[in-house]
C-alpha positions in Angstrom: -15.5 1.5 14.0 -17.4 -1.2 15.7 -16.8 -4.9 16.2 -14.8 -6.5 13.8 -12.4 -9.4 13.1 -9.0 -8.2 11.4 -7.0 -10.7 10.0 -2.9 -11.1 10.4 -1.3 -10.3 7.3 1.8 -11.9 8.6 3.8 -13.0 5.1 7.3 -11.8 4.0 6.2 -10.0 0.6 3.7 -7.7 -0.6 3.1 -10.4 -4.1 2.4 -13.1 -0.9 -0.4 -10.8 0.8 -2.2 -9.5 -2.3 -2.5 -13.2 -3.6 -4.1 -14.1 -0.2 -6.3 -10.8 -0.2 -7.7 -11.6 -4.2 -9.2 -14.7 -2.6 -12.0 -12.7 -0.7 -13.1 -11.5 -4.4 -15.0 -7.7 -3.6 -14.7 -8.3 -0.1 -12.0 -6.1 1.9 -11.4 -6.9 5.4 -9.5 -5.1 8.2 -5.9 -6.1 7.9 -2.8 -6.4 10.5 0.2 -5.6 8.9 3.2 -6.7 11.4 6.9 -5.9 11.5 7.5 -8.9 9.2 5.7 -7.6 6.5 6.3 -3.8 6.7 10.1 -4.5 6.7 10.0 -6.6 3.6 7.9 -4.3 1.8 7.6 -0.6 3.4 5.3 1.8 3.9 3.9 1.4 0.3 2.1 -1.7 1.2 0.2 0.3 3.5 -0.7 3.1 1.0 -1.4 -0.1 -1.6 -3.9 -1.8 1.0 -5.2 1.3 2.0 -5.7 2.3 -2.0 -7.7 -1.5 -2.6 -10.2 -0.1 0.5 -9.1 -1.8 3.1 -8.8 -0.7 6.9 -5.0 -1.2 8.4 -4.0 -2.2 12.1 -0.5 -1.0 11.7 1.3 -3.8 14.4 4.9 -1.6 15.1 4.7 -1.9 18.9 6.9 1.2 19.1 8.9 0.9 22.5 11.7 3.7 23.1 12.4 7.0 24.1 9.9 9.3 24.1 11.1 11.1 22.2 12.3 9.1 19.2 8.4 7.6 19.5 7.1 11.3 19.0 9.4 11.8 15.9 8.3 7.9 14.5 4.4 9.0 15.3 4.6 12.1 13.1 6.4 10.0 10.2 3.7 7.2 10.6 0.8 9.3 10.9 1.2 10.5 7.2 0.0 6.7 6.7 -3.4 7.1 7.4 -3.9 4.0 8.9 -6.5 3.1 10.8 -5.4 1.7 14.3 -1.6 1.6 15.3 0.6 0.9 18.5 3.0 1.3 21.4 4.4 -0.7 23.9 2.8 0.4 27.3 5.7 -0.8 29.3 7.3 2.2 27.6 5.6 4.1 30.7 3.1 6.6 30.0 5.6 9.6 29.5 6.3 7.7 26.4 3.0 6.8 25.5 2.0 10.8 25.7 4.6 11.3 23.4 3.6 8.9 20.9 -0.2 10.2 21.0 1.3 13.8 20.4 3.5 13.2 17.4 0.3 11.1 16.1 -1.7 13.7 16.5 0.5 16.5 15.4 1.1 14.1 12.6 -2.3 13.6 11.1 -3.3 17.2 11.1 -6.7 16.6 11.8 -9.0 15.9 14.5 -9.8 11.8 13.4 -6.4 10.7 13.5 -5.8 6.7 13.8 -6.8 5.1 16.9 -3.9 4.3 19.1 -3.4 1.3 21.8 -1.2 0.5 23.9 0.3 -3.6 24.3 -0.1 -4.6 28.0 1.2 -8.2 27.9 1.9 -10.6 24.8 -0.5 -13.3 24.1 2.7 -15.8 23.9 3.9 -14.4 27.7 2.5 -17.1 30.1 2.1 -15.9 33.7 5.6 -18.4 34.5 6.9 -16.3 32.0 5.6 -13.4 33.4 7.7 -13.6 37.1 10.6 -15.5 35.7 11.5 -14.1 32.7 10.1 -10.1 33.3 10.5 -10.5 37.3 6.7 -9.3 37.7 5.3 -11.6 40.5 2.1 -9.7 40.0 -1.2 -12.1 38.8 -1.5 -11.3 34.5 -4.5 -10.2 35.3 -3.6 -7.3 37.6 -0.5 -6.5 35.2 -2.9 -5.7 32.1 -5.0 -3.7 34.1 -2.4 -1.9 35.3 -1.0 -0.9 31.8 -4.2 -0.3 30.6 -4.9 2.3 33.1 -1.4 3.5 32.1 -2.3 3.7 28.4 -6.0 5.2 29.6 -4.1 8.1 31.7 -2.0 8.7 28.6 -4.9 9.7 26.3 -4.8 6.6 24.4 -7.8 5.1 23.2 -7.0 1.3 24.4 -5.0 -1.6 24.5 -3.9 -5.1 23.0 -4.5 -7.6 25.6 -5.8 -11.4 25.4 -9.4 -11.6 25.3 -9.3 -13.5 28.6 -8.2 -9.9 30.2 -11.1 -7.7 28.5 -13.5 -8.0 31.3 -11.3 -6.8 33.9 -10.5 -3.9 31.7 -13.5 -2.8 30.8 -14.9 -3.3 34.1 -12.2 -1.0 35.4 -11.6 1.6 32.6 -15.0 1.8 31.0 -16.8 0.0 27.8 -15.7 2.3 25.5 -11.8 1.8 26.2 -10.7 -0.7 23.4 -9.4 -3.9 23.8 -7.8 -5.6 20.6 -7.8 -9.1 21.4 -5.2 -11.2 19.2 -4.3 -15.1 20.7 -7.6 -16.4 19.0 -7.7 -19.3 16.9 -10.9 -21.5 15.5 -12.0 -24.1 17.9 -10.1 -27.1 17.0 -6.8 -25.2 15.4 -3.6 -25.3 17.0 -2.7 -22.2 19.8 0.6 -22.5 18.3 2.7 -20.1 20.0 -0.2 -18.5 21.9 -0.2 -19.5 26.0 -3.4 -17.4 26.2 -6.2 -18.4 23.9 -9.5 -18.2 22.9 -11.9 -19.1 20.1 -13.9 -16.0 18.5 -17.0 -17.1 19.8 -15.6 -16.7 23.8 -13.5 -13.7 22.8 -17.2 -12.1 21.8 -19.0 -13.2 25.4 -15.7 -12.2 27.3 -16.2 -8.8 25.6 -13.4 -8.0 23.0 -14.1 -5.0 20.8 -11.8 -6.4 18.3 -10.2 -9.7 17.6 -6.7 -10.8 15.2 -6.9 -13.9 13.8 -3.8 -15.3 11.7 -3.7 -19.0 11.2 -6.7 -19.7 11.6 -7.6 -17.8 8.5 -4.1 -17.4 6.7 -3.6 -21.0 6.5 -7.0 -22.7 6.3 -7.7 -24.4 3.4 -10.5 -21.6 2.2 -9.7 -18.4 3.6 -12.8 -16.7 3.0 -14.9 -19.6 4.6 -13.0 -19.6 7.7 -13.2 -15.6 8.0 -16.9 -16.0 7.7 -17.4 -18.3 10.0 -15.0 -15.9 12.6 -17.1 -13.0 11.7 -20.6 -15.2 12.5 -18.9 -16.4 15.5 -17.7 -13.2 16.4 -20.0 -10.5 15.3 -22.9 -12.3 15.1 -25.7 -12.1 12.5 -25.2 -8.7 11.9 -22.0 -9.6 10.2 -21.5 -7.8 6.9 -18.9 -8.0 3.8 
């Protein structure tokens, strides 16, 4: 997979996301699906977007014993998604557990892509001493994970785009960073503290970015999806 924009199904019902989705016509871009939508409508809506062609970030952050991860891992590998995710502060005992049940899981060598969540994009670094008790600079947190997630055998991490270059610079360009907290210039950061438009996320070096609002509530979806993949891709954007 190479750069690409994937877009936050974020809506309480499947009937709500395949409305949206039948206003990009042929078109099938990558989707998020969160916890909101996967507990109001279950693993089918994966196999259902997954049936219409689309590629699926499955957005669990799974965050608990190693060895209940493993066992959720195997369950979620028979999903066949295409990217999914832990919680690194789950330490990286927990992490190598997760990859294993993935792996067992999918049976085959190109099983989904798996990341690890350093920091939220909503944490703000006041947050970050006062509410976590980490005194540490954001910066030097994420990296940290991220070398975590690294050691564990996973393939990258969730982080703001703002932390991408310290993470590539430190585990290597081809460690992933999937960059959600960017929003349209002009649109509201919402709940966001650390944000970014697509174009800066591109020159700060995000492999991936999640846009929600920006796309789920503009006016014409599709139009504002374009202009993230132009802004973020660049003229080699494609449907």
């Amino acid at each position: 997979m190479g750069k690409d924009v994937i877009i936050a199904c974020d809506f309480s019902s499947a009937e709500q996301t395949y409305e949206f989705l039948d206003r990009f016509g042929d078109r099938r871009p990558f989707v998020k699906i969160g916890m909101e939508l996967y507990y109001a409508a279950g693993p089918q809506i994966v196999r259902q977007l997954k049936q219409r062609g689309h590629k699926v970030f499955l957005d669990l952050k799974l965050h608990d014993i190693p060895n209940t991860v493993e066992k959720a891992m195997r369950v979620l590998a028979d999903l066949d998604v295409d990217l999914c995710n832990v919680h690194a502060a789950g330490t990286r005992k927990m992490m190598e557990a997760g990859l294993r049940g993935l792996t067992e899981g999918a049976g085959k060598e190109d099983r989904p892509l798996l990341i690890a969540v350093t920091q939220l994009t909503s944490t703000s670094q006041e947050q970050l001493a006062e509410d976590i008790l980490i005194d540490r600079p954001m910066e030097d947190v994420v990296a940290a994970y991220a070398a975590g997630a690294k050691a564990a055998g996973l393939d990258g991490v969730v982080c703001s785009p703002l932390e991408s270059p310290v993470v590539h610079e430190q585990l290597g360009a081809d460690f992933l960073t999937v960059t959600p907290g960017v929003r349209l210039a002009g649109d509201a950061a919402g709940d966001q503290t650390r944000v970014t438009t697509p174009a800066k996320a591109r020159e700060l070096g995000s492999d991936y970015i999640v846009v929600g609002r920006s796309i789920t509530a503009a006016e014409d979806p599709l139009v504002s999806y374009e202009q993230c993949l132009r802004d973020f891709v660049g003229d080699k954007a494609e449907a």
